[in-house]
C-alpha positions as a printed NumPy array, in Angstrom:
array([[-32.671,  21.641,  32.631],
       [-35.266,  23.961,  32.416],
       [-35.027,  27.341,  31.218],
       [-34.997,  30.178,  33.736],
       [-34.719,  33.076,  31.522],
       [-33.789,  34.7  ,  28.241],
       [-30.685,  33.702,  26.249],
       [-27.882,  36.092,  26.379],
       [-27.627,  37.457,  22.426],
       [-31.204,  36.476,  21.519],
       [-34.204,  38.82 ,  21.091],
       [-37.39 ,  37.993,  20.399],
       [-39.065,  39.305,  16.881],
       [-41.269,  41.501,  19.13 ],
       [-38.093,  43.401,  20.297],
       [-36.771,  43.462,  17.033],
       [-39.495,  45.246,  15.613],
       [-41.315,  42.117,  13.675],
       [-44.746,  40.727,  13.882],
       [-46.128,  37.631,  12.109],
       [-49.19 ,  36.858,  11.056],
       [-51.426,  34.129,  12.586],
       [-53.219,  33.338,   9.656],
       [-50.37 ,  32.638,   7.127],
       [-47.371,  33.292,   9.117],
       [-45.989,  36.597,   6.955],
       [-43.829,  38.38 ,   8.645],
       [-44.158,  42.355,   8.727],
       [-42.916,  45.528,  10.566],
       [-44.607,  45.962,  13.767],
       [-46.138,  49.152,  12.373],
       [-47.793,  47.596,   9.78 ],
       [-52.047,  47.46 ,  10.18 ],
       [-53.11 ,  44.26 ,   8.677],
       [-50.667,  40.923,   6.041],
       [-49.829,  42.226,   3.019],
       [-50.184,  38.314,   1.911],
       [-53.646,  37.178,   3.479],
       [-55.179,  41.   ,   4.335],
       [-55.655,  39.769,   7.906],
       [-55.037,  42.013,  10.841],
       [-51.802,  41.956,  12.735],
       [-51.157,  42.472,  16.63 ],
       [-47.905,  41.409,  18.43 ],
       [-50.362,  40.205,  21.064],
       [-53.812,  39.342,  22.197],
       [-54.841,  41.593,  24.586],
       [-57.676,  40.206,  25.387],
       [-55.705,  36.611,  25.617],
       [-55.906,  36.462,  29.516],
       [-59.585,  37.395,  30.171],
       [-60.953,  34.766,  27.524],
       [-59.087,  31.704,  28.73 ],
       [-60.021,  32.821,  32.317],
       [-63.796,  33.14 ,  30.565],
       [-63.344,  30.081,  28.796],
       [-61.895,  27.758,  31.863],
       [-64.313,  28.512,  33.867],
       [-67.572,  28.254,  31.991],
       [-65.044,  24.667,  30.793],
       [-64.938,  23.654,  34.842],
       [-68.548,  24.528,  35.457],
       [-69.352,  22.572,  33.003],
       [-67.757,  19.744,  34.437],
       [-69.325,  19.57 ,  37.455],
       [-72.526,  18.254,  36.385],
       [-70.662,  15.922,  33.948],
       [-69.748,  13.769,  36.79 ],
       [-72.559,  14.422,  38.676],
       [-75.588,  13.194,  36.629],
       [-75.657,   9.858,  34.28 ],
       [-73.469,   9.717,  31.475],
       [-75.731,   6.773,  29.965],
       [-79.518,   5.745,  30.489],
       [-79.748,   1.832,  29.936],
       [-83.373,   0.474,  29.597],
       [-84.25 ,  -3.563,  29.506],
       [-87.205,  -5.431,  29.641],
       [-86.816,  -5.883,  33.753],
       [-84.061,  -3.304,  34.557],
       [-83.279,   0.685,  34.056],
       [-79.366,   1.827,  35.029],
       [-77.93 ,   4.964,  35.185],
       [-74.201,   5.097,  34.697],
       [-72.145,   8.46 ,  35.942],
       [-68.427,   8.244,  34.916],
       [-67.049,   7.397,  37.789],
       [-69.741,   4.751,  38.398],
       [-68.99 ,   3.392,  35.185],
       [-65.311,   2.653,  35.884],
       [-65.935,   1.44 ,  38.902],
       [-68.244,  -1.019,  37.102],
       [-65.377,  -2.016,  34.52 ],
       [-63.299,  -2.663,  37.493],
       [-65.654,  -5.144,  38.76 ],
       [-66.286,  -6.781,  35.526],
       [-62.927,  -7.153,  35.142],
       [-62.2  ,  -4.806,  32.602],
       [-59.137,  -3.097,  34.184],
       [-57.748,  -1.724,  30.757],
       [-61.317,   0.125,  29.265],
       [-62.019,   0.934,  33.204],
       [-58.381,   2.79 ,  32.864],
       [-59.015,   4.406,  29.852],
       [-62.53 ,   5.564,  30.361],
       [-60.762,   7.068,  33.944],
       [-57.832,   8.64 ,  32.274],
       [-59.888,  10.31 ,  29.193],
       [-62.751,  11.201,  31.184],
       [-60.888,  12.878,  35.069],
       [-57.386,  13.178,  34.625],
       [-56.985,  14.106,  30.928],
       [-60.043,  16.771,  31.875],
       [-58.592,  18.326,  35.358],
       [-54.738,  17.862,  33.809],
       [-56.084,  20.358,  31.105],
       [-57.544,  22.715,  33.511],
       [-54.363,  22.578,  35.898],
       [-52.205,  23.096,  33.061],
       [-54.263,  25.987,  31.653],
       [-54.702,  27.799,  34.621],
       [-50.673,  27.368,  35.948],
       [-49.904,  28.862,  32.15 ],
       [-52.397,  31.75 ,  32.819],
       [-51.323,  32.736,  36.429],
       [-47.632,  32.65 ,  34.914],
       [-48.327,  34.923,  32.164],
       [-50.03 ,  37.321,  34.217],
       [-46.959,  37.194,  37.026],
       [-44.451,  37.462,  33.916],
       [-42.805,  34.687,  35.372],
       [-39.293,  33.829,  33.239],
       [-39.08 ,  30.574,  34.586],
       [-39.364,  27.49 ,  32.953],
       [-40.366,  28.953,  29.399],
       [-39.364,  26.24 ,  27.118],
       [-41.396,  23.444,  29.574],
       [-44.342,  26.238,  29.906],
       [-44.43 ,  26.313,  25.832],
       [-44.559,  22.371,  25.394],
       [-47.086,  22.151,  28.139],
       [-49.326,  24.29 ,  26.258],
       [-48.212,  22.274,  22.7  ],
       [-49.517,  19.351,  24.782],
       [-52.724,  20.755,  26.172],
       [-53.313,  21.339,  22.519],
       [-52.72 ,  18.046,  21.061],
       [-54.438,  16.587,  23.906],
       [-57.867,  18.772,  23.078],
       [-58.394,  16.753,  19.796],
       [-58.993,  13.277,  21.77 ],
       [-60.769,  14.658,  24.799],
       [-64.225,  13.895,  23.072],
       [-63.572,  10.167,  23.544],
       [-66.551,   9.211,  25.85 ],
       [-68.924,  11.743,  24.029],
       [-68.32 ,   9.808,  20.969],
       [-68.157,   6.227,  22.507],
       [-71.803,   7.392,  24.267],
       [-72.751,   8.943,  20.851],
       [-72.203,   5.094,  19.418],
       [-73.586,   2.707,  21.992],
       [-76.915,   5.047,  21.504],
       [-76.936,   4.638,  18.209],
       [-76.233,   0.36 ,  17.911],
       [-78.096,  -0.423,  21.082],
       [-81.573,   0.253,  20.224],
       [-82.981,  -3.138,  20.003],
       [-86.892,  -1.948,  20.37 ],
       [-88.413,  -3.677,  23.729],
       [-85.353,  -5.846,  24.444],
       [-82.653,  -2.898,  25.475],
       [-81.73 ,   1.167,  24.717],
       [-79.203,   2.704,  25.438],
       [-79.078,   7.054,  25.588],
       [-76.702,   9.094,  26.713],
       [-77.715,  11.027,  30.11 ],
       [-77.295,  14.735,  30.52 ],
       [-73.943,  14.658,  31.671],
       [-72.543,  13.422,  28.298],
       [-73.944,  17.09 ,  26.971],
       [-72.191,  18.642,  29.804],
       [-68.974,  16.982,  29.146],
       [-69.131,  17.422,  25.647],
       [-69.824,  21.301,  26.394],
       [-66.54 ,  21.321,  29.23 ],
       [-65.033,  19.586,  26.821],
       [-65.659,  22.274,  24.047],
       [-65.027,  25.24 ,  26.544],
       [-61.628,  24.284,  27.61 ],
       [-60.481,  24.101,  23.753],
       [-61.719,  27.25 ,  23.696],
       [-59.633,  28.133,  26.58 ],
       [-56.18 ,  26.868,  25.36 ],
       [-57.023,  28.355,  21.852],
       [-57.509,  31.504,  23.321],
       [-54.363,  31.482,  25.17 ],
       [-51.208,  33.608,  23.451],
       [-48.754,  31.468,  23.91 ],
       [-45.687,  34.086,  22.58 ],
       [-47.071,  35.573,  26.154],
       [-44.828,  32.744,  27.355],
       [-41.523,  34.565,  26.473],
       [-42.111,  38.364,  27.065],
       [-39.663,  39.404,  29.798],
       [-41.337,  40.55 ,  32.14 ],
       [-42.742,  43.569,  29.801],
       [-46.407,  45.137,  29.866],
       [-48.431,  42.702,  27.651],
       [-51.329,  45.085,  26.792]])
């Protein structure tokens, strides 16, 4: 069961007066300028939090627009020249039979991608209503979005590879097309994006943020 506001008794360190740092984790009193462990500076909250995921997201979506537009890979024989989009290329695993890479390459490449945006913009819009609902399932989704951001550069570095071991000379090449830079650069925006995000937004009650 999801839950769909504070717990009766509890207050959050922000109410109590308390601020921790984000580089170390010391905890001071909210009056206090900058960690008396690590010298960096403290702030209950980003202010700024809202405005650079929005930044972020959308330079991350933009991005991803040509990513799936324009080849991800260039292929070159001695009778034949291919371009592969993403989409193009699963649909060619399909037909060569390759249902489990066609999955993966589909999952990693459109619905790991526009999961992360959905998920980053639903947090954002939340946040800026000051919804109280669903906190703890808000807080994991962003925990997820996170651990998800480490793997997205799958096809970059599967197209970074095949470039590098197919280069037989005259017989075949392989290079990656100028959607792999624009996927690697959506994929580098949105971890920007969910970085950027203050996730202790998440529990404020309903309370001015700035």
């Amino acid at each position: 069961m999801g839950n769909t506001g504070p717990v009766s008794g509890i207050i959050s360190a922000r109410e109590a007066g308390l601020v921790a740092c984000q580089r170390c984790g010391q905890v001071h009193r909210q009056e206090t300028a900058f960690c008396k462990r690590c010298g960096a500076p403290l702030r209950s909250r980003d202010e700024l939090s809202l405005q650079k995921v929005w930044a972020w997201l959308i330079a991350g979506m933009i991005a991803y627009i040509p990513a799936n537009i324009y080849p991800m890979l260039l292929t070159s024989t001695l009778i034949e020249r291919s371009e592969s989009t993403i989409i193009g290329g699963v649909v060619e695993l399909i037909e060569y039979g390759s249902y489990g890479v066609a999955f993966i390459v589909f999952v990693a490449s459109v619905v790991i991608p526009i999961g992360k945006f959905l998920v980053i913009m639903y947090l954002a819009i939340s946040v800026q209503r000051h919804s109280l609902d669903n906190q703890h399932e808000r807080h994991r989704a962003y925990e997820v979005v996170e651990f998800i951001g480490r793997w997205s550069m799958i096809d970059v570095f599967v197209v970074a590879i095949l470039s590098a071991l197919v280069q037989l000379d005259t017989i075949a090449t392989v290079n990656p097309g100028i959607a792999a830079v624009s996927f690697a650069l959506s994929v580098i925006f949105t971890m920007l994006a969910a970085q950027a995000f203050d996730s202790r937004l998440i529990w404020d009650k309903g309370q001015d943020t700035a």
